[in-house]
N, C-alpha and C positions, 0 to 999 in steps of 0.2 A: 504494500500500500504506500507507504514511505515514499520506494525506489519510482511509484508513478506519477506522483504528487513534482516529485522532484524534477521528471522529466516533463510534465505539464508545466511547470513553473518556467524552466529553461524554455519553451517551445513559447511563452507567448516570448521573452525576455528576447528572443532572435526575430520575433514576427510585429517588432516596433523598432524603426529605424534609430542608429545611435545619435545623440542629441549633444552639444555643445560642446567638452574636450573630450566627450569620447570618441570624436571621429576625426579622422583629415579632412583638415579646413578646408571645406568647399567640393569635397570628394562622395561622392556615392560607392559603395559596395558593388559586386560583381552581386549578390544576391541582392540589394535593392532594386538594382538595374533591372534585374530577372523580374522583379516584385512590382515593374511598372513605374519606379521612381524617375522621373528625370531634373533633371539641373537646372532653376531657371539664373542664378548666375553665377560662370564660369570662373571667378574667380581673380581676375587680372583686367577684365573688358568690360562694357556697359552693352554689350550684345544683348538681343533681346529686350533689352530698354530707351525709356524715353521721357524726359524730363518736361514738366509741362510749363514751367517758367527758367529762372533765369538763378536756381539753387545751386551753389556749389560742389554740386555732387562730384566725389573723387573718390579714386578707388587704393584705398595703403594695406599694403602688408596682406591683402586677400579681405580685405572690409571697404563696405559699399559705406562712405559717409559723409554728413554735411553739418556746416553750421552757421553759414551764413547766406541771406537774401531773403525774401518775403515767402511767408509759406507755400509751399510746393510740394508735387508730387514727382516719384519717378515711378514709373511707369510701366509694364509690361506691354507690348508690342503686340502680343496675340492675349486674345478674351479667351474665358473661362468659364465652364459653366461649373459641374459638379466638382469639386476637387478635395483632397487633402494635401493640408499645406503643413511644412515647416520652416521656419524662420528663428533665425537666435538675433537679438536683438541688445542693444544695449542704452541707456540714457542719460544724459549728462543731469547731474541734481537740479533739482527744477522745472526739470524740462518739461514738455510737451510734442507728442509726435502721435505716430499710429499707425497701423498697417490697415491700408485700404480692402476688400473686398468686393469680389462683383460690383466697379468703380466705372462712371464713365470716366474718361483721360481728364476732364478739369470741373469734377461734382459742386454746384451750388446750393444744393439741398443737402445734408447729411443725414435726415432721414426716407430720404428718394432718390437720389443719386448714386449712393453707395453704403456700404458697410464699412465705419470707421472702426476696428478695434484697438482702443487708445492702449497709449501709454503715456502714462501722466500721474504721477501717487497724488498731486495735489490738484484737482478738477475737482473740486464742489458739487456737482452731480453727476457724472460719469468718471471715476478715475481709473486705472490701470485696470484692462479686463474685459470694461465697458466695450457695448456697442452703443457709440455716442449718440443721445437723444432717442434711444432706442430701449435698453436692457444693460442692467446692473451684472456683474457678478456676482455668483451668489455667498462669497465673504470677500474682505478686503486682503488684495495682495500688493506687493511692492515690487516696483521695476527700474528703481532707478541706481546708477552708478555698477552695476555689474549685467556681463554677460546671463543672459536669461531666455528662453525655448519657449515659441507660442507653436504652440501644433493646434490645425484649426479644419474641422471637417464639416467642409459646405453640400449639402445633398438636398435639390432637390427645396422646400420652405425651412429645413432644419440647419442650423448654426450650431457645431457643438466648438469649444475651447477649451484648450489644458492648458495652463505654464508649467512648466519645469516638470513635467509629466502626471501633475495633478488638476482634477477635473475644476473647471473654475464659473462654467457656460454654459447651458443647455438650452436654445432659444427654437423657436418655431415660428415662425412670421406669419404670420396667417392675415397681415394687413392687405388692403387693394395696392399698396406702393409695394410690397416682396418685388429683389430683386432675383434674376435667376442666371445670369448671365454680367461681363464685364472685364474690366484688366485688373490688375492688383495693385497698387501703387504701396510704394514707400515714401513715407512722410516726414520732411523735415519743417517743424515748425517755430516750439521756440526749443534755443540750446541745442546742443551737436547732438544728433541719432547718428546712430552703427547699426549695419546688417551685414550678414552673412550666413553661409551655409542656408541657404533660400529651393529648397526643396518642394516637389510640387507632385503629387499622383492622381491624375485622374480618375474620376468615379465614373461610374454611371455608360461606359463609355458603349460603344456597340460595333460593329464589323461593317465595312464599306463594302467588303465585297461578300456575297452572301455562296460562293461557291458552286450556284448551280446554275444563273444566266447574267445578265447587265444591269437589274432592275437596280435603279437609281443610277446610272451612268448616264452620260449624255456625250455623244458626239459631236466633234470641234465644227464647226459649220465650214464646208468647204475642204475637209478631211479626205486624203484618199486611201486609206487605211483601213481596213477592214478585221472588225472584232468578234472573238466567237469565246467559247467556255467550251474546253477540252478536258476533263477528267479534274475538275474544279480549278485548273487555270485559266485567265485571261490569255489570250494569244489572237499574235496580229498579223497580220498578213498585206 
């Protein structure tokens, strides 16, 4: 009984991805890889991103950061609908910042626009945790002056959030404004934000090609190429 408990224990302990100094900065596993994880940044580049004003964003030592200019996003380049997210984050005392969720590129409404989840110990009604203007954490936690892990699982109207791999969120939007789709942005607003290790796995997701004809393909207008489904391959001729 022991010897099973033990190997239960260890099987979920490999089937959550490793969070903050347990892993090489900015590096996925060959079994995260397998598991659907990919990298939304590299580490050294601002690929895949995109700044929506005039933020200082710079990239040191393998950390996305900024601290100065008027509040800003940076951006993800391709939208998002279902996902699981990880992000380590850090804050300078004081501060104020947040990770965006299903975000248009430059949100005016914070409760239609996007899903802000703050970091800020000191906001008077949403602080660290918070979906701003939206939903509380359900106890009070701290984000500032050290390295810290939001793991954040969007499906679908449900928002759940852990820090530092404890459960912090369990939200269900059930308003006519639920978003379900968007980019992800990082936020620098007041005092220097850090990101890194920005990991992202899609949920929900489904198969384009369905193995048995073209259904949902569509032909390039003016194509002289000719497509068929041969023993559940595409092939062209």
């Amino acid at each position: 009984m022991l010897r099973s408990m033990v190997l239960l224990l260890c099987g979920v302990l490999v089937a959550l991805p490793a969070q903050g100094a347990e892993r090489v900065l900015n590096q996925l596993t060959p079994q995260e890889i397998a598991d659907g994880w990919i990298r939304l940044f590299d580490g050294t580049t601002t690929f895949g991103w995109k700044p929506n004003n005039d933020v200082n964003w710079q990239i040191v030592d393998g950390v996305i950061q900024a601290d100065q200019g008027e509040p800003g996003l940076l951006n993800t380049t391709s939208e998002f609908a279902d996902y699981e997210l990880l992000c380590d984050f850090r804050l300078e005392k004081g501060g104020n910042s947040g990770i965006f969720l299903r975000t248009l590129p430059t949100p005016k409404e914070v409760t239609k626009d996007c899903y802000e989840l703050n970091m800020c110990d000191s906001h008077p009604a949403f602080p660290t945790g918070s979906l701003v203007g939206i939903v509380k954490p359900t106890e009070k936690v701290s984000g500032e002056e050290k390295w810290m892990t939001y793991r954040v699982v969007c499906q679908g109207r449900k928002i759940q959030v852990w820090l530092d791999g404890k459960p912090i969120l369990d939200f269900t939007d059930d308003r006519p404004e639920a978003r379900f789709r968007g980019v992800i942005g990082l936020q620098k607003n007041a005092g220097k934000a850090e990101y890194r290790n920005i990991f992202l796995r899609p949920l929900s997701t489904r198969d384009l090609f369905n193995g048995k004809d073209l259904a949902g393909w569509h032909l390039v207008p003016g194509s002289k190429s000719q497509f068929t489904v041969e023993e559940a391959e595409i092939q062209v001729v």
